[in-house]
CHARMM-style PDB file with segment names, atoms N, HN, CA, C and O in Angstrom:
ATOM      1  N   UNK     1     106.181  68.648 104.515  1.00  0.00      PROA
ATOM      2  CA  UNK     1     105.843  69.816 105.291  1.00  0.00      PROA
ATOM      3  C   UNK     1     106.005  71.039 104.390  1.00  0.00      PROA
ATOM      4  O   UNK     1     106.939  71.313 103.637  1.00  0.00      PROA
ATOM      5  N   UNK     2     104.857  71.724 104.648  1.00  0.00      PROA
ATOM      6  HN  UNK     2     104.098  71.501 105.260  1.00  0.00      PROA
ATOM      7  CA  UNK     2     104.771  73.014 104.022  1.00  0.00      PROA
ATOM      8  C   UNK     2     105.006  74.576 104.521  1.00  0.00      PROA
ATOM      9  O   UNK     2     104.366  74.677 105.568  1.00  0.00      PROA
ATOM     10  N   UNK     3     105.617  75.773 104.235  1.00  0.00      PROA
ATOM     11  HN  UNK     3     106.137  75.691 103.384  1.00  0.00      PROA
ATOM     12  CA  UNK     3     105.392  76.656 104.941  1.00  0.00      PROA
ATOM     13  C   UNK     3     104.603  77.588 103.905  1.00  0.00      PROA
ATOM     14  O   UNK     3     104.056  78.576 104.397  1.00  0.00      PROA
ATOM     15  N   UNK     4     104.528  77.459 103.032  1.00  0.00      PROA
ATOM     16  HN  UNK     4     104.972  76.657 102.633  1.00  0.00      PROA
ATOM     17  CA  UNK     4     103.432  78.393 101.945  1.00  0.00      PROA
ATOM     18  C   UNK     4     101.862  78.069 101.966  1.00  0.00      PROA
ATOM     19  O   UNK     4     101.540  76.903 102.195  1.00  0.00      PROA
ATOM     20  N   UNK     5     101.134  78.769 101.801  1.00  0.00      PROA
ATOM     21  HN  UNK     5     101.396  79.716 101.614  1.00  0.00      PROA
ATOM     22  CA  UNK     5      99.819  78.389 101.975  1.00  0.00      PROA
ATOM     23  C   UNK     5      99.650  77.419 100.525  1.00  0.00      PROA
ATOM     24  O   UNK     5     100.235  77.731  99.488  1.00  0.00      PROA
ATOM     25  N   UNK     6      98.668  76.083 100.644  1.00  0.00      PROA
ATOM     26  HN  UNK     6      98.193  75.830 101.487  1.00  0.00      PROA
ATOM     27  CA  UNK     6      98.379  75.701  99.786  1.00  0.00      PROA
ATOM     28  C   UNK     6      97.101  75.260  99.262  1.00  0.00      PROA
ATOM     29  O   UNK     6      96.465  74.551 100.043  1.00  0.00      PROA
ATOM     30  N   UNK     7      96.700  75.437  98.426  1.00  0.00      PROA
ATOM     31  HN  UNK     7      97.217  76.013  97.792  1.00  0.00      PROA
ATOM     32  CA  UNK     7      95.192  75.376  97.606  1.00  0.00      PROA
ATOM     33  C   UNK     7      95.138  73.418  97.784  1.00  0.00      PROA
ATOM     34  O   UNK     7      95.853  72.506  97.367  1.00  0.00      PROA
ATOM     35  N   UNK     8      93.761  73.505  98.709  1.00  0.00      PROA
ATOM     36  HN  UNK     8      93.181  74.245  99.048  1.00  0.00      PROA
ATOM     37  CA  UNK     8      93.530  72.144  99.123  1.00  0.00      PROA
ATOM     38  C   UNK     8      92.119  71.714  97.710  1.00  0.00      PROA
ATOM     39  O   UNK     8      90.994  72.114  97.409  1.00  0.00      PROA
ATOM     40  N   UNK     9      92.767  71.047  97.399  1.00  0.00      PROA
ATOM     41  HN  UNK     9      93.681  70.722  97.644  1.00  0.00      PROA
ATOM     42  CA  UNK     9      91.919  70.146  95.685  1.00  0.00      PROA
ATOM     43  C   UNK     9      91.767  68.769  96.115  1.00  0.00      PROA
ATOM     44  O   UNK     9      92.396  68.173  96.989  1.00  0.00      PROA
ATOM     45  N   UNK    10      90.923  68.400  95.435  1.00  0.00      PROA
ATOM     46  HN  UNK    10      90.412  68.884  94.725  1.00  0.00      PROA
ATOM     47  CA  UNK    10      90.403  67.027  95.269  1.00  0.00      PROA
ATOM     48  C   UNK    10      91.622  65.924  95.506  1.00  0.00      PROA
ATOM     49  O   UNK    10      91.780  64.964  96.259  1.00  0.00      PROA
ATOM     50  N   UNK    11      92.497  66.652  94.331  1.00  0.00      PROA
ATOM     51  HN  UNK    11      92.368  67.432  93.719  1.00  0.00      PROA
ATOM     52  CA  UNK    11      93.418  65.620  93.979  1.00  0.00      PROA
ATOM     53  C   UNK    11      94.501  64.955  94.977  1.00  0.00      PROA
ATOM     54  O   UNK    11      94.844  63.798  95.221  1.00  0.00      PROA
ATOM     55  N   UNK    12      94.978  66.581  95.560  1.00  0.00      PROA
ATOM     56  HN  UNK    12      94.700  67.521  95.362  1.00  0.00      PROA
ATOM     57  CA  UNK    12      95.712  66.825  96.448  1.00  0.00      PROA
ATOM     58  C   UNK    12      95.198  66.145  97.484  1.00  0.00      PROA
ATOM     59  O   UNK    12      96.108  65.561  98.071  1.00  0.00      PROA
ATOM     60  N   UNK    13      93.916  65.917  98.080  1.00  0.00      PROA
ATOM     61  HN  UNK    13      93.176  66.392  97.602  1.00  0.00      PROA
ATOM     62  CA  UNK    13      92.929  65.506  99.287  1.00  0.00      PROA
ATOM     63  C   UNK    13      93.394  64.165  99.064  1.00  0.00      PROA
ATOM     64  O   UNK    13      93.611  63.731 100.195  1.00  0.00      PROA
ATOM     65  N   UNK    14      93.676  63.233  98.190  1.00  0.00      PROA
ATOM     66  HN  UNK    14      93.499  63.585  97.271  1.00  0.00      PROA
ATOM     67  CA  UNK    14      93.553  62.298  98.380  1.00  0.00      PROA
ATOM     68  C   UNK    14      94.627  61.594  98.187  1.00  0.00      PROA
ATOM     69  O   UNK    14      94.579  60.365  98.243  1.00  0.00      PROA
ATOM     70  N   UNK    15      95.744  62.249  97.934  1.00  0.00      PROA
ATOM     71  HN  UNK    15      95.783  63.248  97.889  1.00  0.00      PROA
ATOM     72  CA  UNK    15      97.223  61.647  99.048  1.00  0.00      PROA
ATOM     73  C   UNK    15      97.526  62.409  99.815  1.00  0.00      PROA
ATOM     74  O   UNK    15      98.430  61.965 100.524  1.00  0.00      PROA
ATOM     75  N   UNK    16      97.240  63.354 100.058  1.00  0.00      PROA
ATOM     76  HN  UNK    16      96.507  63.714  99.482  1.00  0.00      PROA
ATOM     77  CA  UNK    16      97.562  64.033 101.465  1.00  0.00      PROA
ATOM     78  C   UNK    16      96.660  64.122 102.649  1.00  0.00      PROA
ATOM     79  O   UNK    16      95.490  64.304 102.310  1.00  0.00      PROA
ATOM     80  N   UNK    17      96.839  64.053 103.860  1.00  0.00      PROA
ATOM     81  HN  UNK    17      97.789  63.906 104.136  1.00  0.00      PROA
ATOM     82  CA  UNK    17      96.100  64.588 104.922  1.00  0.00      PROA
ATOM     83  C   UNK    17      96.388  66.129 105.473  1.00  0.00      PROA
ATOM     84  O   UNK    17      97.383  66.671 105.954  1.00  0.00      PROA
ATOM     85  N   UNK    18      95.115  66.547 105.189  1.00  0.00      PROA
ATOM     86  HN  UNK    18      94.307  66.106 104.799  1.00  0.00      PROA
ATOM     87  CA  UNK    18      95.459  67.652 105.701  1.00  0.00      PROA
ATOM     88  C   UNK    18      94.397  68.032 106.568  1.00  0.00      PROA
ATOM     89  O   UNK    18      93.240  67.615 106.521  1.00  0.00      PROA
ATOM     90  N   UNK    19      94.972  69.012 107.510  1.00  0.00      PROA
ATOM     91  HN  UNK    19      95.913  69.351 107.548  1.00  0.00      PROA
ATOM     92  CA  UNK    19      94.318  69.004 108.668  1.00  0.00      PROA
ATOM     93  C   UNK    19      93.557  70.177 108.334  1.00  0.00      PROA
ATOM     94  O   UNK    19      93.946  71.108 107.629  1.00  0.00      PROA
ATOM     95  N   UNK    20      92.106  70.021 109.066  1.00  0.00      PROA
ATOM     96  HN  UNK    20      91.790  69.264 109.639  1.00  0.00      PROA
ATOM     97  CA  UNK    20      91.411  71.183 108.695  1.00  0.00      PROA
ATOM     98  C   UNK    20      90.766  71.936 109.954  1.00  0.00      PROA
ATOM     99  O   UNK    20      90.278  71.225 110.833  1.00  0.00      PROA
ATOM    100  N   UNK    21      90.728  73.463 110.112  1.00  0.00      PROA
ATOM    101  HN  UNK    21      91.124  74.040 109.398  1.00  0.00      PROA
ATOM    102  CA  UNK    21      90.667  74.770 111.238  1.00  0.00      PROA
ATOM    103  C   UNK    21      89.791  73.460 112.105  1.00  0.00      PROA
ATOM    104  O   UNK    21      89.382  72.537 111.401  1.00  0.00      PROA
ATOM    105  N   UNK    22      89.517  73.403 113.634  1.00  0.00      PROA
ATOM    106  HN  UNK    22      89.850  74.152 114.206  1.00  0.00      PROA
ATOM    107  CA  UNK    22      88.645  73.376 114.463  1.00  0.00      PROA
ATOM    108  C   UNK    22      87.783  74.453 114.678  1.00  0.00      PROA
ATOM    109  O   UNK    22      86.712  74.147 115.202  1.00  0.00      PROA
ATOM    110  N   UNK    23      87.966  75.667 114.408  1.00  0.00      PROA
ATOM    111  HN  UNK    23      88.836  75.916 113.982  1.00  0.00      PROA
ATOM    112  CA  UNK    23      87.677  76.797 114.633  1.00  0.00      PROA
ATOM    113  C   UNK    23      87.725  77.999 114.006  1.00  0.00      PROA
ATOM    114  O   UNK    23      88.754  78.674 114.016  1.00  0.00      PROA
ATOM    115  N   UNK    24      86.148  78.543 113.141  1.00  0.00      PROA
ATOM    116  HN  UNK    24      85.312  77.994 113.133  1.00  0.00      PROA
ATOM    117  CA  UNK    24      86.449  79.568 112.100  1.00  0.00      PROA
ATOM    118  C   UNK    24      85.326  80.569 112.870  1.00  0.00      PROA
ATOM    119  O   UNK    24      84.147  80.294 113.092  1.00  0.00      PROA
ATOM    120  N   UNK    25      86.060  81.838 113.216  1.00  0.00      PROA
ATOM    121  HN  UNK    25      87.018  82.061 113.036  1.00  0.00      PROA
ATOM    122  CA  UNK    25      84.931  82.774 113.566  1.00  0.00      PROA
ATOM    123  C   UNK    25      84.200  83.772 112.607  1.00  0.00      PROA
ATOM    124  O   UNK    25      83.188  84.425 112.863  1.00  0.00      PROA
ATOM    125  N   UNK    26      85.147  83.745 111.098  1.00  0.00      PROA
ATOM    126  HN  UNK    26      85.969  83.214 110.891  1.00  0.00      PROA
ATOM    127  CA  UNK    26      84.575  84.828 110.367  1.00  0.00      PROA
ATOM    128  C   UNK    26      84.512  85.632 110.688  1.00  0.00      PROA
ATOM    129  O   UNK    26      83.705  86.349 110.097  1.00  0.00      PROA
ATOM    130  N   UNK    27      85.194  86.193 111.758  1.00  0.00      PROA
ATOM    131  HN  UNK    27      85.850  85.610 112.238  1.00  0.00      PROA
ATOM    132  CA  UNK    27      85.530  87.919 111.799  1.00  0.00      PROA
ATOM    133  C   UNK    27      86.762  88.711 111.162  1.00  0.00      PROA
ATOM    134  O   UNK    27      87.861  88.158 111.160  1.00  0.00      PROA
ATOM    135  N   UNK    28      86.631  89.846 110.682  1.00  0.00      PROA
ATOM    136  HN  UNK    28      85.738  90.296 110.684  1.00  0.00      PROA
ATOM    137  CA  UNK    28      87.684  90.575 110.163  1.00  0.00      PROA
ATOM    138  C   UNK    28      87.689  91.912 110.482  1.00  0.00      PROA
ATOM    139  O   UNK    28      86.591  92.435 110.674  1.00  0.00      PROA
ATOM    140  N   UNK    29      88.790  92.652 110.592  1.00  0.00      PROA
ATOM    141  HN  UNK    29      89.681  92.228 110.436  1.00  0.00      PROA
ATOM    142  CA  UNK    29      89.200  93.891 111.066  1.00  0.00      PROA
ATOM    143  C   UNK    29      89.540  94.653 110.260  1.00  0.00      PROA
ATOM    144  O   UNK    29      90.691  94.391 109.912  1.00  0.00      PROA
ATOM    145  N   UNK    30      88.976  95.818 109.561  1.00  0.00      PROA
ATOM    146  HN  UNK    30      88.040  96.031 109.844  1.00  0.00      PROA
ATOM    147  CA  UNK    30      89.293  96.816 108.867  1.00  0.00      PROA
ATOM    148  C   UNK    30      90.239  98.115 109.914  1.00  0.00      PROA
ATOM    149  O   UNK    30      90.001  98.823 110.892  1.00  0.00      PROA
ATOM    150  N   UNK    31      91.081  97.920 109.224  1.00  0.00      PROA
ATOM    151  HN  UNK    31      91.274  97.345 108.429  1.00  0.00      PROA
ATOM    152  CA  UNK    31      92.182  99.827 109.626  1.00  0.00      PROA
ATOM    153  C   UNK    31      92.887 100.427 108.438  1.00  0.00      PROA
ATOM    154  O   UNK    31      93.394  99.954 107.421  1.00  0.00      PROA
ATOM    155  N   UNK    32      92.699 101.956 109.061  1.00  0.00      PROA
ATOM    156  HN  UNK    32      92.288 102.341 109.887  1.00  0.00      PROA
ATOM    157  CA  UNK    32      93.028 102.204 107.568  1.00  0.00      PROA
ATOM    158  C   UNK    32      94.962 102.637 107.907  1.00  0.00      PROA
ATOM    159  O   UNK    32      95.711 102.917 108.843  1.00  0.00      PROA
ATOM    160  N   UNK    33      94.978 102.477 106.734  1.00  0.00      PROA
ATOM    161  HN  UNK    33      94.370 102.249 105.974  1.00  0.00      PROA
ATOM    162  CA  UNK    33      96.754 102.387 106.276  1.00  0.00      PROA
ATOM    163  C   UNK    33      96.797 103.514 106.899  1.00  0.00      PROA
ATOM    164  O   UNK    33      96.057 104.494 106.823  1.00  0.00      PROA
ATOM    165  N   UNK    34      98.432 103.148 108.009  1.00  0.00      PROA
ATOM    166  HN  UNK    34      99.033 102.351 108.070  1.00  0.00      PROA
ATOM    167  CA  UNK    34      99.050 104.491 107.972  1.00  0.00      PROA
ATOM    168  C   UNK    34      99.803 105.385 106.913  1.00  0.00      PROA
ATOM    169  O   UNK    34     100.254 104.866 105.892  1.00  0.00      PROA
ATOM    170  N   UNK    35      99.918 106.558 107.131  1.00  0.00      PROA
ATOM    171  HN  UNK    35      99.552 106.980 107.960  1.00  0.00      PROA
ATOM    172  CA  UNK    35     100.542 106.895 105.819  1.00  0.00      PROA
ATOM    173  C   UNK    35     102.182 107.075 105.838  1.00  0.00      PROA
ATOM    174  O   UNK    35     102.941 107.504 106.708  1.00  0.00      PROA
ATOM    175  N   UNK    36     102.338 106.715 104.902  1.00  0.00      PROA
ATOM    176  HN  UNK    36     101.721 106.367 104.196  1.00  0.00      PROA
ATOM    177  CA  UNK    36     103.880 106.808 104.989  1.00  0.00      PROA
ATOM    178  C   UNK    36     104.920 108.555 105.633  1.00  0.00      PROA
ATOM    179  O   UNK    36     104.334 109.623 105.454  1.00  0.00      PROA
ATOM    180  N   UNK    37     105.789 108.572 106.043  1.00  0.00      PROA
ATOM    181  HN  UNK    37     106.265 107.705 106.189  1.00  0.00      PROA
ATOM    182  CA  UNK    37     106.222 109.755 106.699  1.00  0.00      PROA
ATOM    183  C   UNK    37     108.058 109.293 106.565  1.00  0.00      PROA
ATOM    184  O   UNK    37     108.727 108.266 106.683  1.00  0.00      PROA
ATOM    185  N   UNK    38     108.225 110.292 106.350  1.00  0.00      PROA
ATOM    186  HN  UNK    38     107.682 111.126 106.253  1.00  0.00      PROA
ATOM    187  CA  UNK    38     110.079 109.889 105.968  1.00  0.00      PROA
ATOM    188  C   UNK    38     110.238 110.129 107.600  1.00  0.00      PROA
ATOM    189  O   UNK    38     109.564 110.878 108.307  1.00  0.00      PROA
ATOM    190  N   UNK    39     111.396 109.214 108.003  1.00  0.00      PROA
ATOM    191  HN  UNK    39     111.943 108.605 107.428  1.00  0.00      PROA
ATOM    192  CA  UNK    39     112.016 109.107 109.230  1.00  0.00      PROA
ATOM    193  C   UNK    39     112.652 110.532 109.450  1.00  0.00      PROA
ATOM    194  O   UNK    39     113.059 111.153 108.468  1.00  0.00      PROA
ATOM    195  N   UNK    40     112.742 111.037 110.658  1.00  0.00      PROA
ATOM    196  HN  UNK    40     112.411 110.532 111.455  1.00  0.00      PROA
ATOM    197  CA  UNK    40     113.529 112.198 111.197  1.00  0.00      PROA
ATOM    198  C   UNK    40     114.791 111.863 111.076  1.00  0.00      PROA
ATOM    199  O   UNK    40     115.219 110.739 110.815  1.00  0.00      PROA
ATOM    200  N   UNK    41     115.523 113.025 111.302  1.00  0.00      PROA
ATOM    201  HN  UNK    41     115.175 113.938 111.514  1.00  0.00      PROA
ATOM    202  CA  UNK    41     116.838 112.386 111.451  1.00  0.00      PROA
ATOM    203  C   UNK    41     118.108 111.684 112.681  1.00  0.00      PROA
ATOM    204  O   UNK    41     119.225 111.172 112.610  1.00  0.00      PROA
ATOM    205  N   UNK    42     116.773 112.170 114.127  1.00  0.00      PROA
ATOM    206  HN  UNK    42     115.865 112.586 114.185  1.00  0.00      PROA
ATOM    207  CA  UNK    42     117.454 111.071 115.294  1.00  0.00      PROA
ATOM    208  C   UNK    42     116.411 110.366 115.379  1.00  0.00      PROA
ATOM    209  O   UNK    42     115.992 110.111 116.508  1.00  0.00      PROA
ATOM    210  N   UNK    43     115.686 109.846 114.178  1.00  0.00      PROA
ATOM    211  HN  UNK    43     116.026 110.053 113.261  1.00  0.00      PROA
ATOM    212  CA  UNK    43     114.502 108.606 114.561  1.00  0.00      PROA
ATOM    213  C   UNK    43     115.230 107.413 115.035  1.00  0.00      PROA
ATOM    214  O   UNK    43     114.529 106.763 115.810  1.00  0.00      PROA
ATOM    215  N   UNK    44     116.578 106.827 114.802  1.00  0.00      PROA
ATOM    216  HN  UNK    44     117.148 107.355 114.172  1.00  0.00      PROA
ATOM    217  CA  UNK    44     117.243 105.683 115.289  1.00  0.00      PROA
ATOM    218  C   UNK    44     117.347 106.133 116.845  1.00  0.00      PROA
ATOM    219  O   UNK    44     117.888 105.169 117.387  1.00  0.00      PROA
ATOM    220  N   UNK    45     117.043 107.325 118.035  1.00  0.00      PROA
ATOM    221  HN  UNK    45     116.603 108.108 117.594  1.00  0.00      PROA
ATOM    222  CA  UNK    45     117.304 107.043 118.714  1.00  0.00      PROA
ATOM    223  C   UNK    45     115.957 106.970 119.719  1.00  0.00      PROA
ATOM    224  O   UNK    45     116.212 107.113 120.915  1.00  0.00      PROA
ATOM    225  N   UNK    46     114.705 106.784 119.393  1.00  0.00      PROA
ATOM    226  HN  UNK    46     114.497 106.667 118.422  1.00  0.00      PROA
ATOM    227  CA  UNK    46     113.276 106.094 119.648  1.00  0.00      PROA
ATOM    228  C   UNK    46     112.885 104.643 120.280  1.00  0.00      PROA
ATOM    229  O   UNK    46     111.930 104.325 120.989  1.00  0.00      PROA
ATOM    230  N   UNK    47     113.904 103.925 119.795  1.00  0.00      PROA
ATOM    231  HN  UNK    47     114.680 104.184 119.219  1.00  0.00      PROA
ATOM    232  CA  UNK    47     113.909 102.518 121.042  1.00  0.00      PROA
ATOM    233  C   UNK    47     113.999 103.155 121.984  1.00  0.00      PROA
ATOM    234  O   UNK    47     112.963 102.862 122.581  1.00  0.00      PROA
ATOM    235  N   UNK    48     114.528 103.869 122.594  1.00  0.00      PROA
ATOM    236  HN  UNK    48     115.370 104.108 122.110  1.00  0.00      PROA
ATOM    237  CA  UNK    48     114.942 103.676 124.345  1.00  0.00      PROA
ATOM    238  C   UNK    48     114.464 105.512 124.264  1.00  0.00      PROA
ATOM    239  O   UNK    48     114.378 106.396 123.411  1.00  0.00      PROA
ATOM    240  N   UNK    49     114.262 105.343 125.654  1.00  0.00      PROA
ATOM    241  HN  UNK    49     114.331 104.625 126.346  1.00  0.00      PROA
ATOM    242  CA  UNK    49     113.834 107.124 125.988  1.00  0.00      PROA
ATOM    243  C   UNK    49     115.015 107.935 126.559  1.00  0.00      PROA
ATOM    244  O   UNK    49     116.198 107.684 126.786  1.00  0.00      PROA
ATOM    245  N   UNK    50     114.180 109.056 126.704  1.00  0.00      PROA
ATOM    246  HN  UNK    50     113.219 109.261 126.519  1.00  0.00      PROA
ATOM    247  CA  UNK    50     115.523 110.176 126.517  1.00  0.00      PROA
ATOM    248  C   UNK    50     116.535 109.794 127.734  1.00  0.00      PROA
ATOM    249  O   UNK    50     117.719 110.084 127.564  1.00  0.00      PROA
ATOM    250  N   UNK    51     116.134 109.135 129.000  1.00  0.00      PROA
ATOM    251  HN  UNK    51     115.172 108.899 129.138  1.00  0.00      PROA
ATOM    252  CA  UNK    51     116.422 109.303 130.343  1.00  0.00      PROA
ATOM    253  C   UNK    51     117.644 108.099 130.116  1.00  0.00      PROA
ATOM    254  O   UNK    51     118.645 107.967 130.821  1.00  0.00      PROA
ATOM    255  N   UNK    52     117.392 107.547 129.328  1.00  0.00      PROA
ATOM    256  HN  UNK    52     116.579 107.654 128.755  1.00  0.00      PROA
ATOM    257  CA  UNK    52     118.316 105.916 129.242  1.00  0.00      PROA
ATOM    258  C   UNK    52     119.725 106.653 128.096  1.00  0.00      PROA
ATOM    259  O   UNK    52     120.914 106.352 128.192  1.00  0.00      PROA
ATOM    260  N   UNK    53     119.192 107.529 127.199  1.00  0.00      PROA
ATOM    261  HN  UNK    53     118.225 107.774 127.121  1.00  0.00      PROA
ATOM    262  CA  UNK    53     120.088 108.067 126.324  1.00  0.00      PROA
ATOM    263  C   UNK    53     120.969 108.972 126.677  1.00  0.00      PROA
ATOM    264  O   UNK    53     121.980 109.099 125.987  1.00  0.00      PROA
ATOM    265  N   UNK    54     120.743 109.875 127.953  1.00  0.00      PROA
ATOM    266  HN  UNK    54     119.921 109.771 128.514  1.00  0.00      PROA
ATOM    267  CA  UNK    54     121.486 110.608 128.860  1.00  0.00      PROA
ATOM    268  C   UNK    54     122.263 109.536 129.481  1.00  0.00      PROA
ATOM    269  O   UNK    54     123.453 109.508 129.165  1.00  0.00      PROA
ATOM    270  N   UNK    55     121.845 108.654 130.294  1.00  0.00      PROA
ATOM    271  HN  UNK    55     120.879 108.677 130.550  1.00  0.00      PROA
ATOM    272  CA  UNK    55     122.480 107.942 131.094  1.00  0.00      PROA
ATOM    273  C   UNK    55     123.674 107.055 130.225  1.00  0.00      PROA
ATOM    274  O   UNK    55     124.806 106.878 130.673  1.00  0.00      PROA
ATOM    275  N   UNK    56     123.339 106.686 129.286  1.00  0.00      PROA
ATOM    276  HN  UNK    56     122.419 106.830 128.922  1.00  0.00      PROA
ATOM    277  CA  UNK    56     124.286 105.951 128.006  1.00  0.00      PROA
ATOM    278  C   UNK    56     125.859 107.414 127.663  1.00  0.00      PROA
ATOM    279  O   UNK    56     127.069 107.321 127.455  1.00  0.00      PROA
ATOM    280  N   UNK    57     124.994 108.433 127.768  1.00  0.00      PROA
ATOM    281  HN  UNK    57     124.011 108.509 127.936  1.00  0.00      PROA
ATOM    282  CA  UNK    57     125.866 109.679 127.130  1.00  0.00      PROA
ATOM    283  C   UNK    57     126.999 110.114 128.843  1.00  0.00      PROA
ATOM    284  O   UNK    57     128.009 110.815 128.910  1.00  0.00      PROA
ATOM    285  N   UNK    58     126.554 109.651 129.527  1.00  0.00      PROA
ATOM    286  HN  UNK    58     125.734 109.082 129.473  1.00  0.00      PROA
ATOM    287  CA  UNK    58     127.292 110.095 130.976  1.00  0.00      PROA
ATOM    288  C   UNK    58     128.283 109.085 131.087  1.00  0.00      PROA
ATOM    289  O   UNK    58     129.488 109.330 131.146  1.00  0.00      PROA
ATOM    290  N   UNK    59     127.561 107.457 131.129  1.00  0.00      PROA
ATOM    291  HN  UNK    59     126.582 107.258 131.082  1.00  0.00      PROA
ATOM    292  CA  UNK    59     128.190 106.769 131.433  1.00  0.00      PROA
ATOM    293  C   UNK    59     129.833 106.217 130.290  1.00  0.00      PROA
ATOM    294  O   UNK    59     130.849 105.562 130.525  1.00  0.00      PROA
ATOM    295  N   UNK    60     129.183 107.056 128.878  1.00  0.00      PROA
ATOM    296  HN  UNK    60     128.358 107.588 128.688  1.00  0.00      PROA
ATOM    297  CA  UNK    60     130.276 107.186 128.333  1.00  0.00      PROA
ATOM    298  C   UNK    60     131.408 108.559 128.719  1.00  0.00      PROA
ATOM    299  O   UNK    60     132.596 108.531 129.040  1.00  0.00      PROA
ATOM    300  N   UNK    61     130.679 109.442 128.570  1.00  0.00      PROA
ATOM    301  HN  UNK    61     129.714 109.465 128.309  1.00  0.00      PROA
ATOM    302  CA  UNK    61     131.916 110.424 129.099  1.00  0.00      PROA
ATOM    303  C   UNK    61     132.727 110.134 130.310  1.00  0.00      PROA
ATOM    304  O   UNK    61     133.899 110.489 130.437  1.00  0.00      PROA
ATOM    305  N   UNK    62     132.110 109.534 131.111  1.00  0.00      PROA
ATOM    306  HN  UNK    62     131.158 109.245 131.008  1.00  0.00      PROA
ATOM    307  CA  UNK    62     132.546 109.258 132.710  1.00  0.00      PROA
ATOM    308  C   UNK    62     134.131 108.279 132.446  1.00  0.00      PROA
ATOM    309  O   UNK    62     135.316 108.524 132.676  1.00  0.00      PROA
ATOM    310  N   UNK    63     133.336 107.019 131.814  1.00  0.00      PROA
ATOM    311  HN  UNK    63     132.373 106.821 131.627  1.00  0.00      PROA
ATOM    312  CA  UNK    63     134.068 106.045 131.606  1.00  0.00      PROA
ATOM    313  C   UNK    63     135.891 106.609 131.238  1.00  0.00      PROA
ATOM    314  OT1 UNK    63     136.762 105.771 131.007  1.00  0.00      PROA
TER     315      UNK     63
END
């Protein structure tokens, strides 16, 4: 078993079985690169929204 892609050859074909696509559509998707942007400095707090980050900030003071 393999997890790297491997270059299927003659040689290779003929002790190995390898299984080949059922299904090739030949489509591909061009996008263009985002561009890089240095993180803010409360970018770590972007998982969760502001309403959950208040409620985190209460439920600590409360506590």
């Amino acid at each position: 078993m393999a997890i790297a892609p491997i270059t299927i050859t003659s040689e290779r074909e003929r002790v190995i079985d390898f299984s080949k696509p059922f299904m090739s559509l030949g489509i591909s998707i061009m996008i263009k690169k985002p561009m890089k942007q240095k993180p803010g400095v409360f970018s770590f707090l972007n998982p969760l929204s502001k309403e959950i980050w208040v409620s985190v900030l209460f439920a600590y003071v409360g506590a």
